[in-house]
C-alpha positions as CSV (number, residue, x, y, z in Angstrom):
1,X,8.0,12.6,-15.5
2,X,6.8,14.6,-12.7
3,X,8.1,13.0,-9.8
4,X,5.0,12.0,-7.3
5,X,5.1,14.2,-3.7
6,X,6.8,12.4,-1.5
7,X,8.6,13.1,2.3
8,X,11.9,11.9,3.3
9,X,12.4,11.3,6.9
10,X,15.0,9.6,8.9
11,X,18.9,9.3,9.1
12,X,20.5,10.6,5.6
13,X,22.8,7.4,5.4
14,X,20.1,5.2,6.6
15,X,18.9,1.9,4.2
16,X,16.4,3.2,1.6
17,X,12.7,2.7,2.3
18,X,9.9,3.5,0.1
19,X,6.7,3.0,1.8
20,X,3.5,3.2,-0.3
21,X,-0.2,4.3,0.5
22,X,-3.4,2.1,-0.1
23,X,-6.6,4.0,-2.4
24,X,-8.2,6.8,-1.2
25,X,-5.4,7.8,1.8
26,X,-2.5,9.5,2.0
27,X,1.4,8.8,3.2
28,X,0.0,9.7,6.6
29,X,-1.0,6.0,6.7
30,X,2.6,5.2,7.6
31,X,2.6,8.0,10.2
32,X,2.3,5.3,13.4
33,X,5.5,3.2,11.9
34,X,7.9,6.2,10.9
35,X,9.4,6.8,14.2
36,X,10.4,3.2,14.9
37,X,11.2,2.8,11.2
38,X,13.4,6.0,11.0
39,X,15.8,4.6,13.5
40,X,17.8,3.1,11.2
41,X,15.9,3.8,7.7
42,X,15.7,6.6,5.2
43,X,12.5,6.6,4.5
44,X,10.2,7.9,1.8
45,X,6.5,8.1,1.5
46,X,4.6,8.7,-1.5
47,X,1.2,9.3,-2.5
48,X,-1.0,8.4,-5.6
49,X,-1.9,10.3,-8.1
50,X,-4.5,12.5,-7.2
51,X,-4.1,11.9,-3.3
52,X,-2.5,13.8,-0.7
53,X,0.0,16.5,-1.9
54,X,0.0,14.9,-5.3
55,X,-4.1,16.5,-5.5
56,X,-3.1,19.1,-7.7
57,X,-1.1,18.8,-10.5
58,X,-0.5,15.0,-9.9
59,X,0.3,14.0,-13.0
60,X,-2.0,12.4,-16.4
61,X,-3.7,10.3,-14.3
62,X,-4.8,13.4,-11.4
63,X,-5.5,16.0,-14.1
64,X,-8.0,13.1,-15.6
65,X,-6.5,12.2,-18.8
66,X,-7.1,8.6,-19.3
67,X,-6.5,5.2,-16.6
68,X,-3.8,4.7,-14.8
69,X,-2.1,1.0,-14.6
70,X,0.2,-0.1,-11.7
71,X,3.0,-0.3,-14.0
72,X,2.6,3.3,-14.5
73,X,2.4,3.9,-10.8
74,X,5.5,1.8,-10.3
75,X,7.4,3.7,-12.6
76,X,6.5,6.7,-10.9
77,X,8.1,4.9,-7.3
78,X,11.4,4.3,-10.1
79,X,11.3,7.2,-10.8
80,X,11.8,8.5,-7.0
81,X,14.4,6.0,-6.5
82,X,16.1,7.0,-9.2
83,X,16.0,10.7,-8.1
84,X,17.4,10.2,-5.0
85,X,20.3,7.7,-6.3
86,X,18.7,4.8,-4.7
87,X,19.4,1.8,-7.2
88,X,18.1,-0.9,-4.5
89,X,15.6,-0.6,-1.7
90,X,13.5,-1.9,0.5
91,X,9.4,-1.6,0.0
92,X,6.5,-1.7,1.9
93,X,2.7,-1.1,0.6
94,X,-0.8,-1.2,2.0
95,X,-3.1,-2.2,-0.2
96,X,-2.8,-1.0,-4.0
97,X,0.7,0.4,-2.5
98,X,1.4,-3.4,-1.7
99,X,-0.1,-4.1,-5.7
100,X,2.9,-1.3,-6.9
101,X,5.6,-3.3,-4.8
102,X,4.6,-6.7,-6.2
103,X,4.7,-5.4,-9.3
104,X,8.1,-3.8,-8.6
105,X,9.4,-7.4,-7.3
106,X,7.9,-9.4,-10.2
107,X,9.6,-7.2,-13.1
108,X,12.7,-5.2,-11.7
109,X,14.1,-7.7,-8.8
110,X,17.2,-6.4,-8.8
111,X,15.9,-3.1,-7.1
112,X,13.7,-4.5,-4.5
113,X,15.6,-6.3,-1.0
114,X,12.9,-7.0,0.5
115,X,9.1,-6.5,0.5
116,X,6.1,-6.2,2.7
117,X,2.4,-6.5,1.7
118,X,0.2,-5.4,4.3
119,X,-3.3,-6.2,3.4
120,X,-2.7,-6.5,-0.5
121,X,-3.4,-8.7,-2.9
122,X,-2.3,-10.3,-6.3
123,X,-5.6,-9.2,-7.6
124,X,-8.3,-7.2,-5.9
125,X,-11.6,-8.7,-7.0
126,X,-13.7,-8.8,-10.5
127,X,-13.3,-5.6,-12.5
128,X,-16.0,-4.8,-13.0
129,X,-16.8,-3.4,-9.4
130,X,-13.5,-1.1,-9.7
131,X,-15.3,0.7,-12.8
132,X,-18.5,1.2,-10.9
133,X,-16.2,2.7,-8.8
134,X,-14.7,4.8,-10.7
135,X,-17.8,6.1,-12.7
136,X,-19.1,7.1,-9.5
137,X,-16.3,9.1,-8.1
138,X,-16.0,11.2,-11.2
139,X,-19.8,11.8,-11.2
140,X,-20.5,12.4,-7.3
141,X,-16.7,12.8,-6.1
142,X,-14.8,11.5,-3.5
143,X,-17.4,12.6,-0.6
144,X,-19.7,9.8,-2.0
145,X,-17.1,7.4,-0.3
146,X,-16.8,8.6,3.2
147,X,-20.1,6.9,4.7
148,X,-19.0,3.5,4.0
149,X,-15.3,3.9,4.6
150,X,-14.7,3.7,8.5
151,X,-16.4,0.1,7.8
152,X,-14.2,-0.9,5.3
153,X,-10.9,0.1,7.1
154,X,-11.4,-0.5,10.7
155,X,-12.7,-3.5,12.4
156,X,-13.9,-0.4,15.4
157,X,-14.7,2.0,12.9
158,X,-17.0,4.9,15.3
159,X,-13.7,4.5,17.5
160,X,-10.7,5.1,15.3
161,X,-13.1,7.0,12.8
162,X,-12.5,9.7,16.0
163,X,-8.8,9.7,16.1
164,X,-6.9,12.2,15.3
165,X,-5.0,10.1,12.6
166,X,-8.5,8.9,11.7
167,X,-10.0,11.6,11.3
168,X,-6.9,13.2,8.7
169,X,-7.4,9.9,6.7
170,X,-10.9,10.5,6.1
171,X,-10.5,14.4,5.5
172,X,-7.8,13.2,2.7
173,X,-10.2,10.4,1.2
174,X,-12.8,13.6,1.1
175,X,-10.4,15.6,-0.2
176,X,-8.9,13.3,-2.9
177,X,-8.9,14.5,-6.7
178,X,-11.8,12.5,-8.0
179,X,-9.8,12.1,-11.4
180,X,-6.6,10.5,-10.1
181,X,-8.8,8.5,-7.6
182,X,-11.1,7.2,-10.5
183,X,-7.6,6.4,-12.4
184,X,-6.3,4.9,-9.5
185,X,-9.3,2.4,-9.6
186,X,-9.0,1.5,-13.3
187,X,-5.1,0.3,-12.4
188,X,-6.3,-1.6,-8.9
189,X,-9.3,-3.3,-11.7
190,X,-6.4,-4.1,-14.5
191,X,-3.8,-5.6,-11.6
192,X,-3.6,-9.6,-12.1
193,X,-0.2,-10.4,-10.6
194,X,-1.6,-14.1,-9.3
195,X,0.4,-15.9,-12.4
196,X,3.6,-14.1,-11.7
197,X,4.2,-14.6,-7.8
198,X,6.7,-17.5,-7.9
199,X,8.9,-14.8,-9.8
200,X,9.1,-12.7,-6.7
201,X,12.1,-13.7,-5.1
202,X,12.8,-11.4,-2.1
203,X,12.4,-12.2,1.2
204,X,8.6,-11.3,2.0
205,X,5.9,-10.1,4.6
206,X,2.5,-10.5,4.3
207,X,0.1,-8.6,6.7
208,X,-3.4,-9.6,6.7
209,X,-6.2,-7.8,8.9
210,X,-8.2,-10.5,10.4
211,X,-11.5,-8.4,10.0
212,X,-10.2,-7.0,6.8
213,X,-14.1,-6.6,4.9
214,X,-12.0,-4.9,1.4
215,X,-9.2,-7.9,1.2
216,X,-9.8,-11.1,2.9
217,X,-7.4,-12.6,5.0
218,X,-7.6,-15.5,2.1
219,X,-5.8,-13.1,-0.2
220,X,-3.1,-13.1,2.0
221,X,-2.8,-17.0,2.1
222,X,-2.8,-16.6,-2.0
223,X,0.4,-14.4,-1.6
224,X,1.9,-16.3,0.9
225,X,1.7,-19.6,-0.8
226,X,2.5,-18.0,-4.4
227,X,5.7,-16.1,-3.2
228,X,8.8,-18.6,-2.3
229,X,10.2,-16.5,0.1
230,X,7.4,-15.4,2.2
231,X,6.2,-15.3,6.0
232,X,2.4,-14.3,6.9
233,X,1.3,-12.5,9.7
234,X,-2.4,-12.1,10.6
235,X,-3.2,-9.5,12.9
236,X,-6.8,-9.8,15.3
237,X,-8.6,-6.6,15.7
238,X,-7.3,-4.9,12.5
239,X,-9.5,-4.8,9.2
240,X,-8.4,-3.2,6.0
241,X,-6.0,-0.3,7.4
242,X,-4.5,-2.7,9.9
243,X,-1.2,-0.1,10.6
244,X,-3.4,2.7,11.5
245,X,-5.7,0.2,14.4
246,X,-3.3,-2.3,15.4
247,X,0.2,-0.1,15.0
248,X,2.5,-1.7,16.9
249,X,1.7,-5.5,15.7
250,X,2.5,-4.1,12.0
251,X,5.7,-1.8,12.9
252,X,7.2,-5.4,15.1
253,X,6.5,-7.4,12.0
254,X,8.2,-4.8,10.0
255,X,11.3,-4.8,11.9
256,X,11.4,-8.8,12.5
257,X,11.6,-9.1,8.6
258,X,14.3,-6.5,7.9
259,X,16.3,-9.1,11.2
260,X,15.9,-11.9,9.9
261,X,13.6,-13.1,12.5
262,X,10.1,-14.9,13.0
263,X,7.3,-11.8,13.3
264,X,5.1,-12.3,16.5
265,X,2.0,-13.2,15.3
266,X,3.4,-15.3,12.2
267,X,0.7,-18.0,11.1
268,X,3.5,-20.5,9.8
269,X,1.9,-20.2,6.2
270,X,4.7,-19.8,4.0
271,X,5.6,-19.9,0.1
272,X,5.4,-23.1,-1.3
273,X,6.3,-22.1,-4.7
């Protein structure tokens, strides 16, 4: 397996921490957390197939042969681990990143400490819409995306859309390998994890962006009352890329999980399986 490009930053003996992207951007989403996170972290950041540096040459699902599932996509994050000597970890995902890491937790526990899903979900909406996707993108592209997208991840979109870390986000959504994006949204339309979340057994954080259009905060409250071990955190002001608007809520709820402590913000909601 071709191992997915990927950046390692932070203190070579620090605790392992994979961090994963959400559809259409790249591991520059995490670029607000990383210097808080890199204190006392090694941390990795990946991108999907067909995304970021993994846009050429990104493996089946970039160069367009076939889906993708997120079992596939896990194995790829394994796969890193594995390369670097990591045999446990900690993982955080946005979005489908989150979908890899509950996947990860569900069927190999014993590498996952901990976990944080920041606007995720244990299934991201009828199918059906994920293949209209898809169809589209590898008919029209990528470019076909970018009108509606500010909308979708910011809750201010004309005012973060014209950010500098805004602005890179979009350029790599426009940019994206229409192939491993259209794969990308066959795995996020095949991901059902909603039976499987009292198996998760690591200590968990949910993020939910309170104007979050893509993932309502009610997909959050599914997670949190699924997984046994869980603490949710709902964040006003923030929509779908709630790390990128509302940085510094996300990085302190971060770092309160990895203490031990209560995140600010926490809603009380909490597994009840």
């Amino acid at each position: 397996m071709t191992l997915p490009h990927h950046r390692l930053d932070g203190p070579a003996d620090g605790t392992p921490l994979i961090l994963g992207p959400s559809l259409g951007t790249s591991l520059a989403v995490w670029e607000p957390q990383v210097p808080a996170l890199t204190r006392r972290h090694r941390v990795l950041r990946y991108d999907l197939p067909g995304h970021g540096g993994d846009a050429v040459g990104g493996g089946a699902a970039a160069s367009g042969a076939g889906s993708a599932t997120v079992a596939e996509l896990a194995s790829r994050v394994l796969a890193l681990a594995d390369h670097h000597g990591w045999e446990t970890f900690r993982y955080a995902g946005i979005s489908l990143g989150g979908g890899v890491g509950t996947h990860l937790a569900v069927h190999h526990p014993g590498r996952i400490s901990s976990l944080a899903l920041v606007c995720s979900s244990a299934w991201f909406g009828e199918p059906a819409g994920w293949y209209e996707r898809a169809a589209l993108v590898r008919d029209d592209g990528t470019r076909s995306l970018l009108e509606a997208a500010p909308g979708r991840w910011f809750a201010e979109p004309e005012r973060m859309a014209g950010t500098k870390l805004g602005a890179r986000l979009l350029a790599d959504l426009a940019e994206a390998d229409p192939a491993g994006y259209a794969a990308c949204c066959e795995a996020v339309a095949g991901f059902d994890a909603r039976p499987a979340l009292s198996r998760i057994t690591a200590p968990t954080l949910i993020v939910a962006g309170a104007a979050d259009p893509a993932i309502p905060p009610a997909h959050a409250s599914e997670l949190a009352h699924g997984i046994r071990a869980s603490t949710l955190v709902r964040v006003e002001g923030a929509a779908h890329l709630a790390g990128v608007e509302r940085p510094e809520a996300v990085t302190e709820a971060l770092l309160a999980l990895w203490d031990g402590a209560t995140p600010p913000y926490a809603t009380g909601e909490r597994g009840r399986a």
